[in-house]
C-alpha positions, -999 to +999 in steps of 0.1 A: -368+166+634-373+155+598-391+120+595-365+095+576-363+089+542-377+057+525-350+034+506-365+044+476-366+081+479-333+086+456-325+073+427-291+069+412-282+104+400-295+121+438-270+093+449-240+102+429-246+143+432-245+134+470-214+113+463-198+142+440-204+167+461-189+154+496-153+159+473-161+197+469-165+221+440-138+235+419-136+272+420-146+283+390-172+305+369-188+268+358-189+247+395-210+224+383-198+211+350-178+183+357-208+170+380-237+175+355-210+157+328-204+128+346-246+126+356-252+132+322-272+165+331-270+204+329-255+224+354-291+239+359-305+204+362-279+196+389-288+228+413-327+220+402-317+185+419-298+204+450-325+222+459-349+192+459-325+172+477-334+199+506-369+199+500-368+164+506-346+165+540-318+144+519-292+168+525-297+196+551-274+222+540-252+230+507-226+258+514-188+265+515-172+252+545-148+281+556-123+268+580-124+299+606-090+282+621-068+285+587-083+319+584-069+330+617-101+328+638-118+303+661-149+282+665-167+264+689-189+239+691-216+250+713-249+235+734-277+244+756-304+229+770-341+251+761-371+246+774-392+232+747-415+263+751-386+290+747-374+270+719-390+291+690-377+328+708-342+314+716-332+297+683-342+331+666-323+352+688-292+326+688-297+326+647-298+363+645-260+360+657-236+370+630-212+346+650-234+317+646-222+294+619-251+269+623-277+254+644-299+224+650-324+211+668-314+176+688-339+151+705-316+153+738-313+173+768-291+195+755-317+201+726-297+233+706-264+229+691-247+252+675-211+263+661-195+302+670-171+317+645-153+343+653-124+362+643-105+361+672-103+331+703-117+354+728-148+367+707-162+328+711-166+337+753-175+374+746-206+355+723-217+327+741-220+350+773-242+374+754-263+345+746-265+339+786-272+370+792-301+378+769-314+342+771-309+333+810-294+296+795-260+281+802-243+279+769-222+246+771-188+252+749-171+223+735-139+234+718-120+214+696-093+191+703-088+175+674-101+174+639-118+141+623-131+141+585-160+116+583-168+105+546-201+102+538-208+084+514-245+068+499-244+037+480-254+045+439 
């Protein structure tokens, strides 16, 4: 787990990038324009700032979001519970996955959570029991049931 950030650790234009970019980025051959405009910066300068934003543990991952649902697929939210000395072996092999969306570490019993996409309902079973198998771990599967949108938002 990443130690917290101090109060101070971003200034005004880490706070409105993080802002600006919970609304998503236009399609486009220049994303970031209207972003650097408004923070008075280049596009280069923004994705310089992006990346640091990682360094820094401010934001833990910058991607697309592809809805595997509207696509015709399915997802699941899963969890397992990993011995803390198996930890390193399993989340490698679960990571290697082409199924697995993303993963991360939890202070809980059920320390590894993780999302399956796949392109078809049954393909999420077919994975998680192939993640029993070659692990020997119950792979808890939490499907959806219904979606939630939670703003985030810092204040600038």
């Amino acid at each position: 787990m990443r130690a917290t950030l101090p109060p101070d650790a971003l200034d005004a234009t880490d706070r409105l990038l993080i802002n600006r970019l919970q609304d998503g980025l236009p399609l486009t051959h220049a994303p970031f324009a209207p972003i650097a405009a408004e923070a008075g910066l280049t596009e280069a300068e923004v994705v310089d700032r992006i990346a640091q934003l990682r360094e820094i543990g401010a934001i833990t991952r910058f991607g697309p979001f592809l809805d595997a649902e509207a696509m015709g697929g399915a997802f699941c939210l899963c969890a397992m519970s990993v011995p803390a000395g198996r930890f390193d072996e399993v989340v490698t092999y679960v990571n290697e996955l082409p199924q697995v969306a993303h993963n991360y570490e939890r202070q809980h019993k059920l320390n590894m959570w993780f999302v399956l996409a796949c392109e078809k309902a049954e393909q999420i079973a077919e994975a998680a029991a192939r993640i029993e198998r070659e692990t020997g771990l119950k792979v808890l599967r939490f499907p959806k049931l219904k979606e939630f949108f939670i703003g985030f938002r810092v204040e600038a």
